[in-house]
C-alpha positions as CSV (number, residue, x, y, z in Angstrom):
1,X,82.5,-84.7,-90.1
2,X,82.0,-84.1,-86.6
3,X,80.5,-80.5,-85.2
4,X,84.2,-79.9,-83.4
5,X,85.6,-80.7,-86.8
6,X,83.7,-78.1,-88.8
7,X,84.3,-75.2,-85.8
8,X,88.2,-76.1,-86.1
9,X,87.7,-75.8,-89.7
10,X,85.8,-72.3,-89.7
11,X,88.4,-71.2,-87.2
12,X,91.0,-71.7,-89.5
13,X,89.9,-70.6,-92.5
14,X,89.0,-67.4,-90.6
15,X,92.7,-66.9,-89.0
16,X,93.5,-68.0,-92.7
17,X,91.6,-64.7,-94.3
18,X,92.6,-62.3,-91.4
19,X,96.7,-63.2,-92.3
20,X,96.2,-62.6,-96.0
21,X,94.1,-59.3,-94.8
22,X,97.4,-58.5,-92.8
23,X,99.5,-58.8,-95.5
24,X,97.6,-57.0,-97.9
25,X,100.2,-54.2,-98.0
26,X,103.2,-56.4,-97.7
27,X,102.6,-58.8,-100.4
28,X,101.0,-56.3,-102.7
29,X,99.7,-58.3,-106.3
30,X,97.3,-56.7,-109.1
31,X,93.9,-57.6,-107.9
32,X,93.6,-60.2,-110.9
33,X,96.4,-62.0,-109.4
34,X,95.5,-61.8,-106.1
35,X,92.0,-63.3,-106.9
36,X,93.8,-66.3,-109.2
37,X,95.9,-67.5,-105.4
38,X,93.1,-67.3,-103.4
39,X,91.1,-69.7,-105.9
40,X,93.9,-72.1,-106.3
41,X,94.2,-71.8,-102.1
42,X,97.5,-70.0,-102.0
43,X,98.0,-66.5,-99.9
44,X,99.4,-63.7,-101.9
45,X,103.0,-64.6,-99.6
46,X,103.2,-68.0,-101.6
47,X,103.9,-66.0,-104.6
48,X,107.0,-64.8,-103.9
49,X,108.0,-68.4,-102.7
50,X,107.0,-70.6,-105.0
51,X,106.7,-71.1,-108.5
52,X,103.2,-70.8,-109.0
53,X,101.3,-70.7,-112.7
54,X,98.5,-72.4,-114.2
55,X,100.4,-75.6,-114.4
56,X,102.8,-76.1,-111.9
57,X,100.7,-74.3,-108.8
58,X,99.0,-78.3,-109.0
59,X,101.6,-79.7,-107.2
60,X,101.9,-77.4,-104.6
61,X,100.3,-78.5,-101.1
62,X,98.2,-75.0,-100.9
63,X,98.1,-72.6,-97.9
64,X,94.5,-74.0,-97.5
65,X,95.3,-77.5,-97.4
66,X,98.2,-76.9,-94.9
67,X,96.7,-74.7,-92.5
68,X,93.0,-76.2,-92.9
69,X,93.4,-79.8,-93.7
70,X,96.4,-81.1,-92.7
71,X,95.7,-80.8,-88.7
72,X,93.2,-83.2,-89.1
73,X,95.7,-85.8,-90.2
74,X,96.6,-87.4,-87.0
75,X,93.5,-86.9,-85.2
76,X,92.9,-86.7,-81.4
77,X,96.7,-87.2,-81.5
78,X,97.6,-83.6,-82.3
79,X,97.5,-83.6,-78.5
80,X,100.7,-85.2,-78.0
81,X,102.7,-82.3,-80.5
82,X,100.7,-79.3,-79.6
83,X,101.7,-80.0,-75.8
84,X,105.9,-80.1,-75.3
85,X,105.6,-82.2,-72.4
86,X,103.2,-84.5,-73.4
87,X,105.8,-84.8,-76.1
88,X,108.5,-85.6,-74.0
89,X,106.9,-88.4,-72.5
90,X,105.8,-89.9,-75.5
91,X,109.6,-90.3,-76.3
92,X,110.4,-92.0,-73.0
93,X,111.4,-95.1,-74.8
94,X,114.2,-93.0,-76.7
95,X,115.3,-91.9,-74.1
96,X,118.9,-90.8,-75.8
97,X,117.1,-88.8,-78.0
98,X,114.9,-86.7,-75.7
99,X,116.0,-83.2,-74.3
100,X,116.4,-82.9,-70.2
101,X,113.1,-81.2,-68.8
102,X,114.4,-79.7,-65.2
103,X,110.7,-78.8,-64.6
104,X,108.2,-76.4,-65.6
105,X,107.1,-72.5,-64.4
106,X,103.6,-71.8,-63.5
107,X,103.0,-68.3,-62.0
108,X,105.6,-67.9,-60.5
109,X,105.8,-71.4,-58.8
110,X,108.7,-74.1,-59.7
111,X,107.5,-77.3,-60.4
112,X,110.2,-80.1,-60.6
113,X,110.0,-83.1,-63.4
114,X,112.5,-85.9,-64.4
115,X,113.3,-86.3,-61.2
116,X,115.0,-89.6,-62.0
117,X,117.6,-87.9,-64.0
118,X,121.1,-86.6,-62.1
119,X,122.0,-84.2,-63.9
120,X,118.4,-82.1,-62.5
121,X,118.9,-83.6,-59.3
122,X,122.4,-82.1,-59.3
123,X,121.2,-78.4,-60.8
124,X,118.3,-78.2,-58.4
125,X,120.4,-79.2,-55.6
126,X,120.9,-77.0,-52.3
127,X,124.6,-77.6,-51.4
128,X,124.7,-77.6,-47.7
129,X,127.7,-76.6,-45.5
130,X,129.3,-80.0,-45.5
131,X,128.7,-81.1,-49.2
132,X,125.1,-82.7,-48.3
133,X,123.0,-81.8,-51.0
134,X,119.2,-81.4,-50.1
135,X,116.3,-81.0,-53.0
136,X,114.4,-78.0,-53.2
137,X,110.5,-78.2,-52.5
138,X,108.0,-78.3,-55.3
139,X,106.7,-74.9,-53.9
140,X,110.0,-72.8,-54.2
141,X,110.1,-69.4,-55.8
142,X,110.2,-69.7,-59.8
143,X,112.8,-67.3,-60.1
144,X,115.3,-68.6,-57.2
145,X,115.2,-72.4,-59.0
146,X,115.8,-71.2,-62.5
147,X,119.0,-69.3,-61.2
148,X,120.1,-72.3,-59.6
149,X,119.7,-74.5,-62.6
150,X,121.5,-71.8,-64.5
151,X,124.5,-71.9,-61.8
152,X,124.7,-75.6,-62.5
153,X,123.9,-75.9,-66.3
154,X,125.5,-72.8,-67.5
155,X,122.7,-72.4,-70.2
156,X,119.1,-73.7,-70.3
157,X,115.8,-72.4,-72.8
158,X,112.2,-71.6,-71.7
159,X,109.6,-72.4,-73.7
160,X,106.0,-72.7,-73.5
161,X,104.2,-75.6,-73.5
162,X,102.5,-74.7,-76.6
163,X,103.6,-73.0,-79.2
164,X,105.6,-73.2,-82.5
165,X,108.1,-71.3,-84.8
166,X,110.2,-70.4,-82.3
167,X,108.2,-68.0,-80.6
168,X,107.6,-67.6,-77.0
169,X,111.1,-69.0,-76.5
170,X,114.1,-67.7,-74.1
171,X,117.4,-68.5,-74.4
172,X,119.0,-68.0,-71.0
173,X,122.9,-68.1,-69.8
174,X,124.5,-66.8,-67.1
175,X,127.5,-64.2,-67.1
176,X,129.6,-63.1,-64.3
177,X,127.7,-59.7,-64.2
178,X,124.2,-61.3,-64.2
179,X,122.2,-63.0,-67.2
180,X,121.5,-63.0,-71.2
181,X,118.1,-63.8,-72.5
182,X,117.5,-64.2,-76.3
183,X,120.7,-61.5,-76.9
184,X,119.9,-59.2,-74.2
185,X,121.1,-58.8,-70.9
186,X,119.5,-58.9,-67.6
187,X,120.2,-58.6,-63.8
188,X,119.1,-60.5,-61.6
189,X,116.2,-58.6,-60.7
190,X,114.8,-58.5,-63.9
191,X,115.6,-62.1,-64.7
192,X,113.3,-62.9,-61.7
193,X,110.7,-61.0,-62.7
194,X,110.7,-62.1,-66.2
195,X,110.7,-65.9,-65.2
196,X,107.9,-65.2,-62.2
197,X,106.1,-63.7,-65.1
198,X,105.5,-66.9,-67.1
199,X,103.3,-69.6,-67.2
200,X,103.2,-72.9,-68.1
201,X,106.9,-72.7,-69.4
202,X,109.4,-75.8,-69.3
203,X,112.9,-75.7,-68.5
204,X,115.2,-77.9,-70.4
205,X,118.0,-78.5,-70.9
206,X,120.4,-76.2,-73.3
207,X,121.1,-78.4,-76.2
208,X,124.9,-78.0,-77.4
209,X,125.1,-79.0,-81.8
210,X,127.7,-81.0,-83.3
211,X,131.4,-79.3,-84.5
212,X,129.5,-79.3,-88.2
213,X,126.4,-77.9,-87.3
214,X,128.3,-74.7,-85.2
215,X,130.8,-74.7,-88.4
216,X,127.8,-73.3,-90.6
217,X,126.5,-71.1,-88.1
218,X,127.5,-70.8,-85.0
219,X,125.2,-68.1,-83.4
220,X,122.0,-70.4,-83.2
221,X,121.0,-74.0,-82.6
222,X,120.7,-74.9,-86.0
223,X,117.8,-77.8,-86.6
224,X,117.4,-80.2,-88.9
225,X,113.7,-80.5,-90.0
226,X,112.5,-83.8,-90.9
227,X,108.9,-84.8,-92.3
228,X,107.2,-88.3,-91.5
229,X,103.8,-90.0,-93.1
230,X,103.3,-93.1,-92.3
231,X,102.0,-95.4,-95.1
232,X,99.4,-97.5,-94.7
233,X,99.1,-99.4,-97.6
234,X,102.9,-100.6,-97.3
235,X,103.4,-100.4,-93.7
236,X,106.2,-97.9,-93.2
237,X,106.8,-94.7,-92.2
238,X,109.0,-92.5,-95.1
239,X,110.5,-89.5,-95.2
240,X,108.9,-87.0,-97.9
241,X,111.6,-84.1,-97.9
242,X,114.5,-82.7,-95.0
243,X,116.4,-79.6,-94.8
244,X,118.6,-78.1,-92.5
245,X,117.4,-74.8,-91.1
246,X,120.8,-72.6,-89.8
247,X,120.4,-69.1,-88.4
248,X,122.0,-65.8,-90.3
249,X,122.6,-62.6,-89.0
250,X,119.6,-61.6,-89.5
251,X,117.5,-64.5,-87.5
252,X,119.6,-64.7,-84.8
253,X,119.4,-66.4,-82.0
254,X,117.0,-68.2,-84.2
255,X,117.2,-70.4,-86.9
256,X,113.8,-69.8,-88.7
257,X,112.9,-69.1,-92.1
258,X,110.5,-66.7,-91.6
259,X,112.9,-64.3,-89.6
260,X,115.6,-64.5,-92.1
261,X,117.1,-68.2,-91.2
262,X,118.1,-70.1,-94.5
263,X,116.4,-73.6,-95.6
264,X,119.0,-76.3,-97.0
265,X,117.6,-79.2,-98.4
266,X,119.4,-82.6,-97.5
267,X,118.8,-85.9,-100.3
268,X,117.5,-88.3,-98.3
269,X,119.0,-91.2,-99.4
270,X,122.6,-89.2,-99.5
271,X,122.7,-86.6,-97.1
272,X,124.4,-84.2,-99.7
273,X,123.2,-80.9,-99.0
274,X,121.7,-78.6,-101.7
275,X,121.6,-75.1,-102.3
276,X,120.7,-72.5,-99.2
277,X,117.0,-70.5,-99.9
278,X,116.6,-67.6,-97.6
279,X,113.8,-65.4,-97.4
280,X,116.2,-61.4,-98.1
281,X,112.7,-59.9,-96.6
282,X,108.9,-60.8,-97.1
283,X,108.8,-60.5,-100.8
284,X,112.8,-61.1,-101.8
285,X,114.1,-64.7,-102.2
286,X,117.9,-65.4,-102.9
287,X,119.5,-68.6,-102.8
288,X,122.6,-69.3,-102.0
289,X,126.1,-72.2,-102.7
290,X,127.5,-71.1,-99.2
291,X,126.2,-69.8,-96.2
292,X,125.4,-65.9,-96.3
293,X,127.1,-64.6,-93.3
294,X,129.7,-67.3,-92.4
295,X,130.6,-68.0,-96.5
296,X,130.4,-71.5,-95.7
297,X,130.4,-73.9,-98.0
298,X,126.6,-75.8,-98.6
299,X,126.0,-76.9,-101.6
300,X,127.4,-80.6,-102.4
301,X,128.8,-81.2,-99.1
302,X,127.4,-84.2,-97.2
303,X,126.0,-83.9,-93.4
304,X,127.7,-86.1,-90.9
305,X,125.9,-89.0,-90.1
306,X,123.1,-88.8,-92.1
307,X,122.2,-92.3,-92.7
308,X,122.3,-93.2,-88.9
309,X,119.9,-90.2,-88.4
310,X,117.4,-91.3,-90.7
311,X,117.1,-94.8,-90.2
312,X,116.6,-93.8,-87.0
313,X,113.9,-91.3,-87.4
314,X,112.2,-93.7,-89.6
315,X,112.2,-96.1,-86.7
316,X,110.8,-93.3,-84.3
317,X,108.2,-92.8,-86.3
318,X,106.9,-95.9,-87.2
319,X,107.1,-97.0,-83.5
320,X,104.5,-93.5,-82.9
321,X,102.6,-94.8,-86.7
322,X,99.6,-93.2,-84.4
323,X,100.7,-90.1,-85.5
324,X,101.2,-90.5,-89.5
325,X,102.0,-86.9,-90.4
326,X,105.2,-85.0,-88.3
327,X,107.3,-82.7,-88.6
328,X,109.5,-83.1,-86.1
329,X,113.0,-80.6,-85.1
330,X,116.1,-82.0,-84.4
331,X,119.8,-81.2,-83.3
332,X,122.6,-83.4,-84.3
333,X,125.5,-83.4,-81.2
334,X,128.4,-84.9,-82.8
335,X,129.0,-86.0,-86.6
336,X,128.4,-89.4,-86.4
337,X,124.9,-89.3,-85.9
338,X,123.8,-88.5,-82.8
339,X,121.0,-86.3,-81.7
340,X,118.2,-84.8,-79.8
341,X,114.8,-84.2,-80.9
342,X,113.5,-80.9,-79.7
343,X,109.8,-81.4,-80.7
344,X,107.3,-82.4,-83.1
345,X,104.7,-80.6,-85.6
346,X,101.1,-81.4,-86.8
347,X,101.4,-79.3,-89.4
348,X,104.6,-78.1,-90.0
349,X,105.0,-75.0,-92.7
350,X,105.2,-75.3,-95.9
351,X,107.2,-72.3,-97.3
352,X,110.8,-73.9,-96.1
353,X,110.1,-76.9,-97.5
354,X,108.7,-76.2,-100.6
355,X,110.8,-73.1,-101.4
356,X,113.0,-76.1,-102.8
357,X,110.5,-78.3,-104.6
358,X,106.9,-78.8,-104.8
359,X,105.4,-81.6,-102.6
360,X,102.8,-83.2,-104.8
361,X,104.8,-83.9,-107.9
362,X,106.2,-87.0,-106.3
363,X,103.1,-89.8,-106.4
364,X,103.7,-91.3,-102.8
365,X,103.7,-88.4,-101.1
366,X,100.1,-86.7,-102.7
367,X,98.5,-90.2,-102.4
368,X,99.3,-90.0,-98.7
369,X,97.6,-86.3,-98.5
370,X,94.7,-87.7,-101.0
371,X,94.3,-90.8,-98.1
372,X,94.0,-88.3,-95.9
373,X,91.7,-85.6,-96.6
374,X,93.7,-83.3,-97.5
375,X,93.5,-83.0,-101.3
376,X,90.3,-83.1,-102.7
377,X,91.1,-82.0,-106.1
């Protein structure tokens, strides 16, 4: 183990210790409890998640092996998750599955990307006087360009470059008395200064979901969250567990778990949809045969598409088999299989997987973590 690997590790396990300190009052467990998680690895949140006791808690992928362990999977790799747009270009040869990047905000400056693509040569367009369009320079105000994209595109998200669960996101649309961001509305003014304000923050393209995604909540873009590893001793790349994530009232404009988003888990070799887990508050889990706010129905109905979305992924990810371990976010755009992938993880969360089902009780999937590094028990 290299010197960078035991200061990542340190750093970790520190950021590890100050969360459980945070939550001390939260997730409040008799002090013999408390002391049982943290020498199994567990925070005293997993409790309320999972079904933890002195048998079952073994196949469980701890807190400590996901947030420690499991970002040392793929390596000097991580690079090409943890950045967006290094992301997107490592997904130029799918290119029906990638997600429109108009360019990217830094201090205040615009700086164009995808040039090649006509529907951001159209949005960042000047129309001149007699229909000649004319592109803007690279150096344009940040705040001007974004407005214009939004004049063309109607909606469009900022996000930064790095960065996950949803945070340090902006949902942006324009009305006919100025613009909404993340629910809340904003003139012009203060749209400019809130884009100026940013840095390092792409602009993609708005991402609209299929009739059957909107149907279960229609409020958020509602991802379907899909876990890779890539196995070495048989060659392939397999799929350990998918859900769909789909916003609530609560979570909205997002979708996640942690804000009050439900987790569905899809079979993989099916695509029948199980029961819906929500998270009520920090310490309240409910579950759920239709969808909480919409009354939807969840449980036993089959997603559109679902085999041509998984075979699919499976061959995306065993074309990147330099990454073994991803879990990567994705939008279906019309029920018969279509979709856009709006990134990938290094070491995606555990809690809305496993709220369904441990990891490690199925063989393949803890001999991959055990290949790995990960378990060492």
């Amino acid at each position: 183990m290299t010197v960078r690997d035991l200061y990542l590790r340190g750093l970790k396990g520190r950021q590890l210790i100050e969360r459980e300190l945070a939550g001390r009052d939260t997730y409040d467990r008799p002090l013999r409890r408390r002391l049982w998680l943290w020498r199994h690895g567990f925070l005293s949140e997993s409790d309320y998640v999972y079904d933890l006791d002195d048998g079952n808690h073994r196949q469980y992928l701890t807190d400590v092996e996901r947030f420690v362990r499991t970002p040392r999977i793929n390596g000097e790799w991580n690079v090409a998750l943890s950045n967006k747009l290094v992301f997107h270009w490592l997904l130029s040869q799918f290119e029906r599955h990638r997600v429109p990047v108009y360019g990217m905000v830094r201090d205040g400056t615009f700086l164009p990307l995808d040039d090649i693509e006509q529907s951001r040569t159209e949005a960042v367009a000047g129309i001149a006087d007699g229909g000649e369009t004319e592109l803007r320079n690279t150096n344009a105000d940040a705040g001007a360009e974004v407005r214009a994209l939004l004049e063309a595109e109607g909606k469009l998200v900022l996000k930064w470059i790095k960065g996950g669960g949803g945070e340090n996101v902006f949902l942006c649309s324009r009305t006919d008395d100025g613009y909404v961001v993340n629910g809340v509305h904003k003139t012009d003014s203060e749209f400019d200064s809130l884009v100026n304000d940013l840095h390092e923050y792409l602009i993609t393209a708005f991402v609209e979901q299929s009739a059957f995604s909107s149907s279960v909540y229609p409020d958020t873009t509602n991802t379907i969250r899909l876990l890779t590893m890539y196995d070495d001793t048989e060659g392939e790349a397999f799929i350990p567990i998918v859900i769909l994530r789909a916003g609530t009232d609560r979570s909205a404009p997002m979708d996640n778990f942690g804000q009050g988003g439900i987790s569905v888990e899809i079979d993989r070799e099916t695509g029948a949809l199980g029961e819906a887990v929500q998270l009520r508050n920090e310490t309240e889990l409910s579950r759920h045969a239709t969808h909480p706010s919409t009354n939807r129905q969840l449980d036993g109905v089959t997603l559109p598409g679902w085999p041509t979305i998984r075979d699919r992924m499976l061959e995306i990810a065993e074309a990147n088999r330099q990454l073994p371990y991803v879990g990567w976010d994705l939008v279906p755009t019309d029920d018969r299989g279509a979709f856009k992938i709006l990134e990938g993880n290094s070491y995606p969360g555990m809690k809305s997987l496993q709220c369904h089902r441990p990891l490690l009780a199925e063989d393949r999937v803890r001999a991959f973590y055990r290949r790995h590094g990960v378990l060492q028990r």
